[in-house]
N, C-alpha and C positions, 0 to 999 in steps of 0.2 A: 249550337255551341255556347254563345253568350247565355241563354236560359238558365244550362249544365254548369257553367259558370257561378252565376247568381245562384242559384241554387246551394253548391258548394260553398261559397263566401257566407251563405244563410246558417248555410249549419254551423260553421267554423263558429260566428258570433255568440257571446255569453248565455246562459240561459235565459236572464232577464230580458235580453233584446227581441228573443221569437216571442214577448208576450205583445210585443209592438206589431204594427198592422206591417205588412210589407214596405212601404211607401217608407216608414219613418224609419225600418232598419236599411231599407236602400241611399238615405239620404244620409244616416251615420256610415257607412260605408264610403261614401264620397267623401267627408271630413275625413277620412282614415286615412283614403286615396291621393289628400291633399296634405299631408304631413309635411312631408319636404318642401312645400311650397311656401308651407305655416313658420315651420324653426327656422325656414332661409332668414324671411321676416323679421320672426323673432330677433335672432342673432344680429342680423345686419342693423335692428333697431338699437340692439346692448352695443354693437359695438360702435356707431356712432356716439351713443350716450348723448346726448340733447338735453341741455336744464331746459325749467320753464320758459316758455315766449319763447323761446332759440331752436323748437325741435322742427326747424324746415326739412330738412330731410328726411325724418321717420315721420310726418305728415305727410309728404309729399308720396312715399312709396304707399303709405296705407290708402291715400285716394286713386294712385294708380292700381292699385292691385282690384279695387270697387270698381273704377271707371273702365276696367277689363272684362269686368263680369255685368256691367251693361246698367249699374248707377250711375242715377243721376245728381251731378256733385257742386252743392253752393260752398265757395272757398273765402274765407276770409270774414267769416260773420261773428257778430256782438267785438265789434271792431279788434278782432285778434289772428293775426294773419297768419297764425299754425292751425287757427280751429273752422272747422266744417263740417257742414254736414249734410251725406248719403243718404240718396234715396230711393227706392224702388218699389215700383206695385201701385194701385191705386184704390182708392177707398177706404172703410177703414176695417175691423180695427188698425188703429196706428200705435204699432211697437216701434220703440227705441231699443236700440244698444250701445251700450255706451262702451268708449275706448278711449286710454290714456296710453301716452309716450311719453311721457318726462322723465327725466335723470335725476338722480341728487348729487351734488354738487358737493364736493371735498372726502368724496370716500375713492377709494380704486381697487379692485379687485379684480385677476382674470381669471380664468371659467376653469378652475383647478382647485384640488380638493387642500392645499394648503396655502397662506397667506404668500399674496405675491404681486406683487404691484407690478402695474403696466405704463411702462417708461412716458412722461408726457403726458398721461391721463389723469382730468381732476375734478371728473365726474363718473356715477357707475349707477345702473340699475338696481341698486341693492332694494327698491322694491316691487321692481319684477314687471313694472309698467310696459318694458318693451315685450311680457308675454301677453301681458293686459288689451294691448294693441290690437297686436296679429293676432289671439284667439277670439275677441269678438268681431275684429273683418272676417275671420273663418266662417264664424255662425252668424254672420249677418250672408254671407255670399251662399250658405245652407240654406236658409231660408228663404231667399230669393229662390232657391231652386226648387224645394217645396212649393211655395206659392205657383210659380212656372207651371210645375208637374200638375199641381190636384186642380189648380182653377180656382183656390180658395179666393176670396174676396179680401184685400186686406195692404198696407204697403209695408216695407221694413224700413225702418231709418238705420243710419250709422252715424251716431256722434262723435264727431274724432275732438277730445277732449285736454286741450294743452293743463301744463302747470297745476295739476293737481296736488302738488309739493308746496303748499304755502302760497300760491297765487291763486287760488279758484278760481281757474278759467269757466266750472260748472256754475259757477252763480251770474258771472256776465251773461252765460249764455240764457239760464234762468230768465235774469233782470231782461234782456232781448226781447224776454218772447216765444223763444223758442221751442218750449217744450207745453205751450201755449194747447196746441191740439192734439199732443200726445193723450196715447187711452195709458201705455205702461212703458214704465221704463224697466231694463235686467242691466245688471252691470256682476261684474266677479273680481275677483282680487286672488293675485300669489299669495301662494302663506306657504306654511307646513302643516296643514292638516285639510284633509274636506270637509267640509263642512255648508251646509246651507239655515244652519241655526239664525232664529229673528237676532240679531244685535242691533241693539243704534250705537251710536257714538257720541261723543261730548263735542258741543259748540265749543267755537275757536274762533280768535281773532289775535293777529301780530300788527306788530308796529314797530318801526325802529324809530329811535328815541335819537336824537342829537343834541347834543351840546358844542355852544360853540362858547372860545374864553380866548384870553390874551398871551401869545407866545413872549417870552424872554429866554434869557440865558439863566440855566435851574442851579448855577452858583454863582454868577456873576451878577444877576439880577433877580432873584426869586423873588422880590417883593413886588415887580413889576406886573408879575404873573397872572392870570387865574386857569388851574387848568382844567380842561374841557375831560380829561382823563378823571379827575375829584369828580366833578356831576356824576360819569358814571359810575365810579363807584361806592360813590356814595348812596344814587341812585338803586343799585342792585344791594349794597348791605340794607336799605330800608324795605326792599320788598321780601329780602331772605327772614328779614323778623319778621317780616308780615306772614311767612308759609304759617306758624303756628294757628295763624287764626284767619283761614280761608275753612270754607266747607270741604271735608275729607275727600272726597271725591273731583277738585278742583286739580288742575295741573298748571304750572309755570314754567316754563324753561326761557332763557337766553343764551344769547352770546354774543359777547363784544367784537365788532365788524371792525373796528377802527379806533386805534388806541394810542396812536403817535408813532415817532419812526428812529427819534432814537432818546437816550434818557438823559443828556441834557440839555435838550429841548423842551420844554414844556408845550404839549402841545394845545393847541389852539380850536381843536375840533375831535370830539370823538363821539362814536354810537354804541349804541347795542340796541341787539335786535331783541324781540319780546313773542312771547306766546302767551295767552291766556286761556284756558279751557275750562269748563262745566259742565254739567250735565242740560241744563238751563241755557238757552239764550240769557234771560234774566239775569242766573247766576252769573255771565260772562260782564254783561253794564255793569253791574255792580260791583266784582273787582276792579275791573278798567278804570272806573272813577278813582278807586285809590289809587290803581298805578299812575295815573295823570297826577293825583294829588302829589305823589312821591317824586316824581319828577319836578313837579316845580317848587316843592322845597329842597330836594336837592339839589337844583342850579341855584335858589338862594341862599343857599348854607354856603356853597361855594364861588360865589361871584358870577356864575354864569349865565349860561342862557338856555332856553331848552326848546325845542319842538319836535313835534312828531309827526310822521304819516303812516295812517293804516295798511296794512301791503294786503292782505286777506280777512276774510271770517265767514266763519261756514257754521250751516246750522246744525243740529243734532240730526243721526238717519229716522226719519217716521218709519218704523216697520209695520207690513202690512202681513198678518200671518197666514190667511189665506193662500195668500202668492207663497209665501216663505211655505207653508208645509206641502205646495204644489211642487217647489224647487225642491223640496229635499227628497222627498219622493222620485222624480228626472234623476236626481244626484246617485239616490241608492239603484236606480235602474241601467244607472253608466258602470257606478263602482269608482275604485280609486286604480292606482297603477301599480304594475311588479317592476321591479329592477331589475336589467339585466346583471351578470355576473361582475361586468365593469362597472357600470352605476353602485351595485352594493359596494364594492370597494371604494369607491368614492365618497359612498353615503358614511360608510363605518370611518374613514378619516376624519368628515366635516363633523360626526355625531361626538368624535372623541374628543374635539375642540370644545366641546359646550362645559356649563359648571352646572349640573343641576336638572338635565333638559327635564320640561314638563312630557316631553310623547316619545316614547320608544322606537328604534326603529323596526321596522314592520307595520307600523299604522297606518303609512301610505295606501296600502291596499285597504284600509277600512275608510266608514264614513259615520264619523262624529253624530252624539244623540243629537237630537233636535231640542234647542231647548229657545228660552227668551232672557238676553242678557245685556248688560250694558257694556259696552267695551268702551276703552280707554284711548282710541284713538279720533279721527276727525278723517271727515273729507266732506270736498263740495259734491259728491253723493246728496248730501244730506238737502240741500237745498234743491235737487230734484225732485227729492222724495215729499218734498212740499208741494210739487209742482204738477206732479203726475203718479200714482200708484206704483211703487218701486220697488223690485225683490232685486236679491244676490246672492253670489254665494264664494267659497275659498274653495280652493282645490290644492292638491301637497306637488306644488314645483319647486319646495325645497327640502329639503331631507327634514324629517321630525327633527322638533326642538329648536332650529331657527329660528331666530328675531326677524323681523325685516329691518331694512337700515343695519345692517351688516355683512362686511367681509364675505361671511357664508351665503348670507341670500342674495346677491350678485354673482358668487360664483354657479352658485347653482343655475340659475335667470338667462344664464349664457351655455346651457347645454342641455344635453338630451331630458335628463328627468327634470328640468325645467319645462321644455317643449312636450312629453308626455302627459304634465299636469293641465297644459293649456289645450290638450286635445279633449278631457276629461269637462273643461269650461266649454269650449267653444259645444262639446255634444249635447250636454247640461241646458245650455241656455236654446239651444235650435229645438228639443224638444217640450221646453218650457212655453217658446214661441208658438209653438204648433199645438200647443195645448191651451192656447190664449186665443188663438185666432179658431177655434174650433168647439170650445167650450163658454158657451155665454151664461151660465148657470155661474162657472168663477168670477169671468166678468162683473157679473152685479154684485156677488159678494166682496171682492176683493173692492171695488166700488165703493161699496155701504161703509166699509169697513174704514177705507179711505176721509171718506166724509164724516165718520164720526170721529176719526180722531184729529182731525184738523180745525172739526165745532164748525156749528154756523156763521160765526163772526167771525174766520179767519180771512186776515188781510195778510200777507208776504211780505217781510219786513228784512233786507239782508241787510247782516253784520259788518258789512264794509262800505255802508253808505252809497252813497252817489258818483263814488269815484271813479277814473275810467281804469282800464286793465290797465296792469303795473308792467309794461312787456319788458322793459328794464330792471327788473326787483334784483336777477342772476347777474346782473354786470357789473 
């Protein structure tokens, strides 16, 4: 009966999948079988919603759900007591997977197709981390079953990856050591579209800026004054002249964390926080210096005082194309997802919310060319990708058109074709795996490939110096 079974589930599966040996359509069938155990996960990770450094509880369920399936788990390394890391099998090759749980901090959103705020909540998954999570604990607990089943040689890691939102918990872990004996790393990300296209990303480093000045009464004694509010703003008018002349490709943003508390008071201390982006490590020093210089002429313009501390900086992603056109390949052999009847009506609400969207809906079910491009965002990715051979890829858990860090992509992040997109990752990456531990002809290419784009005199130099993890950066 079980055979008659299997057999039946065989056929049911996409055409692409019977071009797979048995073994590897039997082991997507397990992730299939593990749905509900996957969005439980998912969900109960969005709905805690955890910032950086804070997410003890969506760590704590992702090493229980490991430590069920018979990893063996070090808690509390590169001194950050949300991150750890899973492991199982022995010898090598040694694959990583990498997983984040962090929230962002000052959005709210609940898992409905129109804007709606959720009473007392003042953080939200609006980039999808809590599917990030649960679908690489899926495909890392896949692939421990593979390994199990065939007797291949090989161990899985699981990196469970705090504060990826502006604190690079991946580069402490980096700096550690840690990724020291890895052969590869696979990591994926929410978005709204699939894709496994080569992208890097722009280096990044923040820093909040403080000024401190002298409080009075702002008409009974204005002379008395200097206030900590003028630093910054005077601070932020000299670097908004300054956008004209960065390199086009460079990015800025701030925002003022502390600005005094009522207006006549002058006050006596205030911040803002700072990002700096390029395509360049290099490019990144090089503005920094001016932002430092701007700062300390404007606390002297203004009588005050100024210092900073670095909170992150993350390098560019090294894409390896090898691995990248091996992923995209897995990707077009998964497919993307349909919506059911309710999901479309949801989807056709969130899509009607957009101005402009660049992806249609109905894309979801496709999967993006493969191409090699620069993206415009950042993550401590990137300083893995220094570390160890690194592919990724996106998959659509949010409806086409979707920013992340929005309303929409937390509401989505919290339901079904959130959790459909993360089955599409979690299948993605367990056959990538199986394709790593099985093919050593990629291996060396992916290798060679590796090595020459890093040069012979590459030394690993992170962007946020010597400092220890900021576990307090969200408080």
């Amino acid at each position: 009966m079980k055979r008659l079974v299997y057999l039946f589930a065989l056929a049911a599966l996409p055409a692409s999948v019977h071009a797979q040996d048995s073994k590897e359509a039997e082991i997507l069938m397990g992730i299939d079988a593990r749905y509900d155990e996957t969005a439980s996960v998912a969900r109960q990770i969005w709905e805690w919603a955890e910032v950086g450094y804070q997410e003890e509880k969506a760590s704590g369920l992702l090493q229980q759900s490991l430590r069920a399936q018979g990893f063996q788990i070090e808690t509390g390394v590169a001194e950050i007591p949300t991150a750890f890391v899973a492991e199982y099998g022995n010898g090598g090759p040694i694959i990583a997977i990498l997983a984040e749980f962090d929230a962002l901090p000052g959005i709210n959103q609940d898992a409905v197709a129109t804007r709606s705020l959720i009473a007392g909540k003042d953080a939200s998954h609006a980039c999808g981390h809590n599917l990030f999570g649960a679908g690489s604990v899926e495909a890392a607990i896949a692939v421990k079953k593979w390994l199990d089943e065939t007797g291949n040689p090989g161990t899985i890691r699981l990196y469970g990856t705090p504060a990826e939102e502006g604190g690079s918990g991946k580069v402490y872990m980096v700096r550690a050591g840690l990724f020291d004996d890895v052969d590869f790393a696979l990591h994926w990300h929410a978005d709204d579209e699939n894709s496994a296209a080569a992208r890097t990303t722009l280096a990044n480093r923040s820093a909040k800026f403080r000024f401190k000045g002298v409080s009075a009464h702002a008409a009974g004694a204005p002379e008395k004054a200097r206030s900590a509010l003028d630093g910054v703003e005077a601070f932020n008018l000299m670097i908004n002249m300054m956008r004209e002349h960065v390199p086009q490709d460079s990015r800025i943003h701030y925002v003022i964390t502390e600005g005094g508390t009522a207006p006549n008071v002058v006050p006596d201390f205030a911040e803002v926080f700072y990002y700096v982006r390029h395509p360049d490590p290099d490019g990144v020093d090089a503005i920094w210096k001016r932002l430092e210089d701007a700062a300390r002429g404007a606390a002297l313009g203004t009588g005050t005082k100024v210092d900073w501390e670095v909170i992150h900086g993350n390098n560019p992603l090294l894409v390896n194309e090898p691995l990248a056109k091996m992923v995209d390949a897995k990707l077009r052999q998964i497919g993307g997802i349909t919506y059911t009847p309710e999901e479309q009506k949801f989807a056709e609400r969130i899509h009607a919310s957009f101005d402009n969207p660049k992806l249609k809906l109905g894309s979801e079910t496709e999967i993006q060319p493969y191409d090699v491009t620069l993206g415009y965002g950042s993550t401590d990715v990137g300083d893995v990708s220094y570390a160890t051979p690194t592919v990724g890829l996106s998959t659509a858990t949010w409806v086409p058109g979707t920013s992340a860090h929005s309303w929409q992509s937390s509401a989505a992040s919290g339901m079904s074709i959130g959790f459909k997109g993360t089955q599409v990752a979690a299948k993605t990456l367990t056959l990538a795996a199986i394709e790593l531990y099985t093919n050593p002809e990629l291996r060396a290419e992916a290798k060679a490939e590796f090595d020459k784009a890093r040069g012979p005199d590459y030394k690993y130099k992170s962007l946020l110096g010597d400092r220890k993890p900021p576990l307090d950066y969200r408080k």
